[in-house]
Structure formats: C-alpha cells, structure tokens
C-alpha positions in Angstrom: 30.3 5.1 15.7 30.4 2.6 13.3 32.7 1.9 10.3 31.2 0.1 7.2 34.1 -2.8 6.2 32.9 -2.9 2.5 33.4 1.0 2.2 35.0 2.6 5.3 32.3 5.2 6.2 31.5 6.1 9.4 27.9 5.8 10.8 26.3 6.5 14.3 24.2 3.5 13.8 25.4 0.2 13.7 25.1 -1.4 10.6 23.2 1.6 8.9 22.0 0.8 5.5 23.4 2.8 2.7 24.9 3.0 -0.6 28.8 1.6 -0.7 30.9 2.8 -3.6 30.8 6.4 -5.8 27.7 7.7 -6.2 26.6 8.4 -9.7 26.8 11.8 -10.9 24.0 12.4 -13.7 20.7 10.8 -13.8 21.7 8.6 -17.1 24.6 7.1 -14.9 22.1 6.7 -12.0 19.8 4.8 -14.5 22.2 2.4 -15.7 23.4 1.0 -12.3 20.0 0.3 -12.1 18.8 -3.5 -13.3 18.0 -3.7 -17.2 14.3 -4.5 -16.3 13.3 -1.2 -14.5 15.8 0.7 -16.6 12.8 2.3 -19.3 10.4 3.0 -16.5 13.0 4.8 -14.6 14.3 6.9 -18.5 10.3 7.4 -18.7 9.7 8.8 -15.8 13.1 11.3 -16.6 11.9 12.1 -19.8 8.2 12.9 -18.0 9.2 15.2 -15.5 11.6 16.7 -17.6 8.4 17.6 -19.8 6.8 18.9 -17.2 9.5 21.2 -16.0 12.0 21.6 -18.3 13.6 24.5 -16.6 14.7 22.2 -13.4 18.3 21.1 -13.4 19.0 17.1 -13.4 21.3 16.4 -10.5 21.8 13.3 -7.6 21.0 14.3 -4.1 20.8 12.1 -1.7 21.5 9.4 -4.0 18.8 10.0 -6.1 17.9 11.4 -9.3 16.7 15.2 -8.4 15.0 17.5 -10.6 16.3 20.6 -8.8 15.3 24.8 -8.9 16.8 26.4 -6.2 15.6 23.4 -4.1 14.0 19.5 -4.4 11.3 19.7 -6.9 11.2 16.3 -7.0 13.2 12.9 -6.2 12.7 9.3 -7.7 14.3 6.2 -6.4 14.7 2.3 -7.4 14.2 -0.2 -4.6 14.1 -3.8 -5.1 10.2 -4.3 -5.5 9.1 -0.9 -6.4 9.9 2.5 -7.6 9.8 5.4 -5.3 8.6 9.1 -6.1 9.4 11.7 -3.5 7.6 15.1 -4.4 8.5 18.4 -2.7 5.6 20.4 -1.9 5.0 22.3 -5.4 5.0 19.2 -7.1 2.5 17.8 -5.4 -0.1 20.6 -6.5 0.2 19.0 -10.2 -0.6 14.9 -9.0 -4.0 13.6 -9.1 -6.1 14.8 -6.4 -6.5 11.3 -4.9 -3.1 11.0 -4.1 -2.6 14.9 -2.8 -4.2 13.1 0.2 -0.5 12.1 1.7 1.5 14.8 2.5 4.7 14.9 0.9 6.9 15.4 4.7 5.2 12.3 6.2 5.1 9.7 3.3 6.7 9.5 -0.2 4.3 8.3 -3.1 5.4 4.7 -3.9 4.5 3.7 -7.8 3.9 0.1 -7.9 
C-alpha cells in the first residue's frame, strides 16, 4: 500500500497517479478547474453531446464529465496536450466510420 502525502489516499501502487483534492461534482465545475485555454472546446463538446442526446444525465464518474443512461454513454477528459473522448459502445455507432475502426474497450478516441 501506498499513502499519497498531498492527499492521504491509499493506493496499491506506489506513487499511483491520480487526482488529489474534491472531485468536482457537475460538468460546469469540472470545466472550470480546467485551464482558460481549453475551457470553450471542453463547454462545446458539452453542449454537442448534449444535442445529440439530450435525454442522458450530466454527471462525474471517474473523474470525468459522463453523459450517463443507465450506464457510460460517453466520457470526455482534459490532459495536458490533448483532449480525450471515451465512447461506450452505443456511442460509437454514431462517429465517422473511419474512426469506428478502434474499439471503444481497447483504445479511447483522442481529439487532437
């Protein structure tokens, strides 16, 4: 086991990254921890899927943002050089064919 010293959690792997602190709770709040820069391509892609499936529920899993109905639909994350977009299996049926290719359990889709 180890014990993060900036937040206290326990891990089984030594030095596991993570996220230290209180996760946010709503997609907004997710979207303004995130730098000012990637902050409208991050609200666009909300406001996108959101469109596309308006009868999913917003919610953080996994420290995400998670458009959510009765499971993952679809997941979207901010890393430091690119913007990640992890779509469950139904929501890969509605991407362009050339990038149905990867299957959603092996590889997420990475938007650069």
């Amino acid at each position: 086991m180890w014990t993060c010293p900036k937040c206290g959690r326990n891990f089984r792997n030594c030095n596991q990254s993570h996220y230290c602190g209180k996760a946010p709770e709503t997609i907004a709040e997710y979207i303004r921890e995130q730098p000012e820069a990637v902050q409208p391509i991050l609200r666009q892609l909300q406001e996108t899927i959101h469109a596309a499936i308006p009868e999913a529920k917003e919610k953080i899993s996994w420290s995400m943002p998670t458009f959510w109905k009765g499971h993952n639909l679809i997941q979207f994350a901010a890393s430091q050089k690119h913007i990640g977009l992890y779509p469950g299996p139904e929501a890969v049926a509605f991407l362009p064919i050339a990038c149905r290719r990867i299957p959603p359990v092996k590889a997420p889709f990475v938007c650069r």
